[in-house]
C-alpha positions in Angstrom: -11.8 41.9 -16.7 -10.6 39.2 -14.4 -6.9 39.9 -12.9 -5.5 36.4 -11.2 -2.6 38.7 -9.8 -0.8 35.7 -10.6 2.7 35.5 -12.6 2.7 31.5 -13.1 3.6 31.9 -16.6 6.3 28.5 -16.0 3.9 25.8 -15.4 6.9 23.5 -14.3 6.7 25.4 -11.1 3.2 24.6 -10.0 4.5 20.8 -8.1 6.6 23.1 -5.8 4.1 25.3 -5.2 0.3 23.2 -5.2 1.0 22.6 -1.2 1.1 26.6 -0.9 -2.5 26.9 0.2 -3.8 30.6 0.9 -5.9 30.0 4.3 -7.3 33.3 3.8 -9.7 32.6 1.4 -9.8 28.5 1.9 -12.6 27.5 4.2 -14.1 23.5 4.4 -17.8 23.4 3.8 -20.6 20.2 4.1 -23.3 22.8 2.7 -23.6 25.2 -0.2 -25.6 27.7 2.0 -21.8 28.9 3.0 -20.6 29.8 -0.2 -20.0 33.7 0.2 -21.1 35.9 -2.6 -20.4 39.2 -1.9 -19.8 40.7 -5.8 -22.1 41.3 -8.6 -20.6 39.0 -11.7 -18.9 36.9 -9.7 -18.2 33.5 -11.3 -18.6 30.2 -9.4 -17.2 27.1 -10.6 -18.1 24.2 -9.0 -17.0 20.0 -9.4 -19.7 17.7 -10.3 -19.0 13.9 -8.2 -18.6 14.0 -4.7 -19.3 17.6 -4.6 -22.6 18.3 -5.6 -23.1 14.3 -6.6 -22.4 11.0 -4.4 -23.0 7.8 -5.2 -22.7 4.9 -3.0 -19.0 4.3 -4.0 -16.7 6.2 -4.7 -13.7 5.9 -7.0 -11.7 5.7 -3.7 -13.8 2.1 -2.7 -12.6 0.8 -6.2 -8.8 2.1 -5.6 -8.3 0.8 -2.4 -9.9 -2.7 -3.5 -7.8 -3.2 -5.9 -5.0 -2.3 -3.9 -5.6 -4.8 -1.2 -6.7 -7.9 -3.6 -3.8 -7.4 -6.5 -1.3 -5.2 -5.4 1.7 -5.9 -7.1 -0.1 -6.8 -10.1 -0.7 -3.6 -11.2 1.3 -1.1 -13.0 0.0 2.8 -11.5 -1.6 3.4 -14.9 -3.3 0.1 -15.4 -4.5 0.5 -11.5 -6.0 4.0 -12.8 -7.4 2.8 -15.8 -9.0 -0.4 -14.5 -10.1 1.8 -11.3 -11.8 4.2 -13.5 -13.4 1.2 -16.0 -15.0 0.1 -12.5 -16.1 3.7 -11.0 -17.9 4.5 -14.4 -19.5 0.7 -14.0 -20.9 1.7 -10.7 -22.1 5.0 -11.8 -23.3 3.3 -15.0 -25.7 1.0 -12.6 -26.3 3.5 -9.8 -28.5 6.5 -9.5 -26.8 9.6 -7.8 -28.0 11.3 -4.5 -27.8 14.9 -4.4 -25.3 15.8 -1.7 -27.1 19.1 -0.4 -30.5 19.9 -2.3 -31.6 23.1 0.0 -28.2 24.4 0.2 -27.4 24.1 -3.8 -30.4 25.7 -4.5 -30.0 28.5 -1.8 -26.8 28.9 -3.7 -28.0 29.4 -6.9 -30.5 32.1 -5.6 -27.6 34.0 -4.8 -26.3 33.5 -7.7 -29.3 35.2 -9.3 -29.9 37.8 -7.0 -26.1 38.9 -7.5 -26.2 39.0 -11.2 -23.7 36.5 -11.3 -22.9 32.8 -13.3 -22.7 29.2 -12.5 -20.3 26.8 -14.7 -19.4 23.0 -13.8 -16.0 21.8 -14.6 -15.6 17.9 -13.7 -12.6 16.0 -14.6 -15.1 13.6 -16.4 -14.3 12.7 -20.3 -16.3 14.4 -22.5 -17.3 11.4 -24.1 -19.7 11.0 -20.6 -21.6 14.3 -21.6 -24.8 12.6 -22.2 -24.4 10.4 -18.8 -23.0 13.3 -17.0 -26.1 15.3 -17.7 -28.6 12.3 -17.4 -26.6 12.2 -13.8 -27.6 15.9 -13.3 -31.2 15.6 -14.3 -31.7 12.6 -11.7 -31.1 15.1 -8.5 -33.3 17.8 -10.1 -30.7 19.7 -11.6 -31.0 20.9 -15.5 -27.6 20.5 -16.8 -29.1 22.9 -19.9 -29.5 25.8 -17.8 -25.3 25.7 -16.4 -22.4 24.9 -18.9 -20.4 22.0 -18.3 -16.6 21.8 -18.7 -14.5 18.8 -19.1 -10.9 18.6 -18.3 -11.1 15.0 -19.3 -8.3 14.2 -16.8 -6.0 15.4 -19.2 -5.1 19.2 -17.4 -5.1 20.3 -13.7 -8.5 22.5 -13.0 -6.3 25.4 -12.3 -4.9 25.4 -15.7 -8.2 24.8 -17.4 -9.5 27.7 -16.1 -6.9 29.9 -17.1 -6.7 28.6 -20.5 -10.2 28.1 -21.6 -12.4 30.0 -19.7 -13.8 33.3 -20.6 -13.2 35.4 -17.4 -13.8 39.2 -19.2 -16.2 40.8 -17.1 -15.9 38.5 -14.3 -15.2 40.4 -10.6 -14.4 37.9 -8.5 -13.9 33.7 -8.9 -15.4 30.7 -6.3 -14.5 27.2 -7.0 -15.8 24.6 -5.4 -13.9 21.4 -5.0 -13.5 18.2 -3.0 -10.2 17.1 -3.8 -7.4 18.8 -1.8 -5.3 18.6 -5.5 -7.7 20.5 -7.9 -8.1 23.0 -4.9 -4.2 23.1 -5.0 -4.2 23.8 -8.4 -6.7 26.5 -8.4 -5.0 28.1 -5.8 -1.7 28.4 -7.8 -3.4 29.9 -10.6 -5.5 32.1 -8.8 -3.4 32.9 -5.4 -6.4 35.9 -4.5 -9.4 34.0 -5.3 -12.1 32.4 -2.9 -12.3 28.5 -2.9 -13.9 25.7 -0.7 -13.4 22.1 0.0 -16.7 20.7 -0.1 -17.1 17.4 2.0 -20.3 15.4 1.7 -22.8 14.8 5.3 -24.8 11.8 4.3 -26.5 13.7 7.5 -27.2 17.0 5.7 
């Protein structure tokens, strides 16, 4: 079974200690083909938009707009909640690019080779789990053959994984992440553990 080595059983600690990043076993990555699998059963868990999907916007386009055009209008949760309405519009309208098709795929060979599992976890509503998988399908991915977790912006990724997800069996973790805050969070939860900031190369 899994050990996280961790002692985080007071949750209220984690805002004083998310910035504590391990460099050890933190590394920046615009490609898949560096993910390092070096354990049978390891478990790789891996963010869905910006990290293995881009569209032409981002939610950071919409944040900042409505930043510049109304901002004193706005209370922070209507900015969030009107941001979001307008992300999900674009991505509603949009079809998705795959950020890195060889290396994704080179990863997943691994995977295989290693006797090991694939799982997403995005902070996506579950409500999107049609659209979410319809998103995966469109870059070639078969959203049947890897589960999909949703956080539905609700819990930080760190604590999802150490509340719902089975880790028995599992040797080793790998998440995958492009925001510096879910990596955070992971990190806390799982000090010892392997993850990478994944940041998109229109170039790749």
């Amino acid at each position: 079974m899994f050990n996280n080595n961790s002692n985080n059983s007071n949750n209220s600690n984690n805002s004083n200690n998310s910035n504590n990043i391990s460099n050890q076993n933190y590394q920046v990555i615009n490609s898949f083909e560096s993910i390092q699998i070096t354990k049978p059963n390891t478990l790789i868990i891996c963010d869905i938009d910006e990290t293995v999907i881009h569209f032409q916007r981002s939610v950071y386009y919409f944040h900042n707009k409505l930043i510049d055009a109304f901002v004193e209008d706005f209370t922070p949760n209507e900015l969030i909640d009107i941001t979001t309405l307008l992300y999900n519009t674009h991505k509603m309208n949009n079809k998705p690019h795959h950020t890195d098709v060889k290396g994704f795929f080179q990863l997943t060979q691994k995977i295989k080779d290693l006797s090991s599992n694939f799982i997403f976890l995005t902070a996506r509503n579950i409500k999107s789990d049609e659209m979410t998988k319809s998103d995966l399908f469109s870059i070639f991915i078969n959203p049947n053959q890897y589960p999909i977790h949703y956080t539905n912006n609700k819990i930080s990724k760190g604590e999802y994984i150490s509340k719902y997800i089975d880790l028995d069996g599992v040797s080793e973790i790998i998440f995958i992440d492009d925001l510096d805050e879910n990596l955070q969070s992971f990190n806390y939860f799982f000090p010892n553990s392997k993850y990478y900031k994944f940041i998109y190369d229109n170039k790749i």
